[in-house]
C-alpha positions as CSV (number, residue, x, y, z in Angstrom):
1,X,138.0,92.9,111.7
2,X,140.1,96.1,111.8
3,X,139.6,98.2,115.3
4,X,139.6,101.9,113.4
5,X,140.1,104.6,116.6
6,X,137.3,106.9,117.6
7,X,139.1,109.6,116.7
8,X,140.1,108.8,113.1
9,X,137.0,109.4,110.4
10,X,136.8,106.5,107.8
11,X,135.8,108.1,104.4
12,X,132.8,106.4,102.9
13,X,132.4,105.6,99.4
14,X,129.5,105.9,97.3
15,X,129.0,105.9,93.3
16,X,126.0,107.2,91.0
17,X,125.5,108.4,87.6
18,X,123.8,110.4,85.7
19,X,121.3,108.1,83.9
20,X,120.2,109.6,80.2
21,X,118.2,108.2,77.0
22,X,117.0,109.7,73.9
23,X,113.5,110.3,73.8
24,X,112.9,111.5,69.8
25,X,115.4,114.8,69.3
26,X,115.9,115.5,73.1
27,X,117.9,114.2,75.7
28,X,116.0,112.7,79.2
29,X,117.8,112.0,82.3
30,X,116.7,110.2,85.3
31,X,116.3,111.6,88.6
32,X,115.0,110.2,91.7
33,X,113.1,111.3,95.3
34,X,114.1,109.9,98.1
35,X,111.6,110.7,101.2
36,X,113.9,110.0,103.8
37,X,115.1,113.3,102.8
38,X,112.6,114.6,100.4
39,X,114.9,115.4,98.2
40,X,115.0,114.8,94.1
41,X,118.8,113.5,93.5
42,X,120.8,111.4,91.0
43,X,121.1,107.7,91.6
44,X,123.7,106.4,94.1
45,X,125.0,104.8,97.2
46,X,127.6,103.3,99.1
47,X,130.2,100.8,98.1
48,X,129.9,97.3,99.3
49,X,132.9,95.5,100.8
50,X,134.8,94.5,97.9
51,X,133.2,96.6,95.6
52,X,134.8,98.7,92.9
53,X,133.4,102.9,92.2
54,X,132.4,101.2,88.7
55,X,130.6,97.8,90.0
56,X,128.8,99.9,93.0
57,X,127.4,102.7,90.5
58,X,125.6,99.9,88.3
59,X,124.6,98.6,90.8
60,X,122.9,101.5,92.7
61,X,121.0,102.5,89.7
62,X,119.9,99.0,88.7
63,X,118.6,98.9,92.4
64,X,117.2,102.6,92.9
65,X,115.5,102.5,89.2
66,X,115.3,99.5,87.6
67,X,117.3,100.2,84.4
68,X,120.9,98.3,83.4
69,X,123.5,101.1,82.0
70,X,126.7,101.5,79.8
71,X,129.2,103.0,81.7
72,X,130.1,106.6,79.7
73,X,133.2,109.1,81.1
74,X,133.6,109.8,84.5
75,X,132.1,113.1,85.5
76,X,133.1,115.4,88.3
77,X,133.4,113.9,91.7
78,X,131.4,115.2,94.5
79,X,133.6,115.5,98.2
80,X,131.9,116.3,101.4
81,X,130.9,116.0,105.0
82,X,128.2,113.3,105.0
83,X,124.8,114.0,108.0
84,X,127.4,112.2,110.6
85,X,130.2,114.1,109.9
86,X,132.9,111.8,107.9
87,X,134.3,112.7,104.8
88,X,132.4,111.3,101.5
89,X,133.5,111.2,98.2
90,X,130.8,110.2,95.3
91,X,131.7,108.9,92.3
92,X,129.7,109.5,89.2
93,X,129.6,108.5,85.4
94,X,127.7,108.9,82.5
95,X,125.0,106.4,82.0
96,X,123.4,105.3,78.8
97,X,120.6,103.0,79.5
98,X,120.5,100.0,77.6
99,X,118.1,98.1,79.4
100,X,114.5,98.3,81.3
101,X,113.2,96.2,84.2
102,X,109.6,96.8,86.2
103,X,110.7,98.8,88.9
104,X,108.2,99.8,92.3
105,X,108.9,102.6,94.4
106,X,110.7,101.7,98.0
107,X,111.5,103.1,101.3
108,X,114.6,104.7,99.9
109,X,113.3,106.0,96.6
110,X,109.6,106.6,96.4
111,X,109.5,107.7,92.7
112,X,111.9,108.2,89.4
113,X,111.1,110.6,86.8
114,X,112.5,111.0,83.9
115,X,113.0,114.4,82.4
116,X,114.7,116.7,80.0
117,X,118.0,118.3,80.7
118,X,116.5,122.0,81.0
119,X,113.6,120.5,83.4
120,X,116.2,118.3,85.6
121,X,118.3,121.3,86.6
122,X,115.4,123.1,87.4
123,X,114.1,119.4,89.7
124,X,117.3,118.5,91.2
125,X,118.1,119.3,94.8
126,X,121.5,119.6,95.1
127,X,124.0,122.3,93.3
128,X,126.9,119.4,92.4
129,X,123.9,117.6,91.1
130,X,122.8,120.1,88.6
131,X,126.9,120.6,88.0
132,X,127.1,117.1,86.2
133,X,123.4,118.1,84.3
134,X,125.1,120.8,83.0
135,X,127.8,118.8,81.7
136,X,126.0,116.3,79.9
137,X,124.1,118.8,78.3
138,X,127.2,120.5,77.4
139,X,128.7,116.8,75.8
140,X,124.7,116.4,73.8
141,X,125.5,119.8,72.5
């Protein structure tokens, strides 16, 4: 165990992505609502011990919405003081989903929604959220 001093702020680590399909012509993506905060986000969360960005951002979103992704570019990072004050820095990639699994709605995200790129923007909570929206519309063309 490593004694970390009171006054030094550990950085935590979290990864996400943003999760898309193609439904017919248009592009879907899929955000979630989590009622802690009732807010409509992108999947993530925190690293576990061990963990790499890469390994922690599948595994949020098989977690948080049932679906098993390809790993696409990197997109922007997101930096920022977290509700306690320490530093966080998300990590997020594009997602392609290549698989499904039931998925039922939990304490931490209450429902998942898929929708199309306009409609997300319009949804999502967060401004660095509808950033990397933007972006992958931008990359469908």
């Amino acid at each position: 165990i490593v004694q970390v001093p009171h006054d030094v702020k550990v950085t935590v680590r979290a990864a996400g992505g943003v999760v898309w399909r193609r439904a017919g012509p248009r592009v879907e993506v899929l955000v979630v609502h989590r009622p802690r905060y009732d807010d409509w986000s992108l999947p993530k969360g925190k690293l576990e011990p061990g963990e790499s960005f890469e390994q922690a951002a599948r595994r949020e979103v098989a977690e948080e919405v049932g679906v098993a992704v390809e790993l696409g570019d990197e997109l922007p990072s997101a930096r920022y003081l977290d509700r306690k004050g320490r530093p966080k820095v998300v990590r997020y990639w594009s997602m392609r989903v290549v698989g499904d699994a039931p998925w039922r709605p939990t304490a931490e995200v209450d429902a998942r929604r898929w929708v199309a790129l306009d409609e997300a923007e319009d949804l999502l909570t967060y401004p660095h959220d509808r950033l990397l929206v933007r972006g992958l519309r931008d990359l469908a063309g």
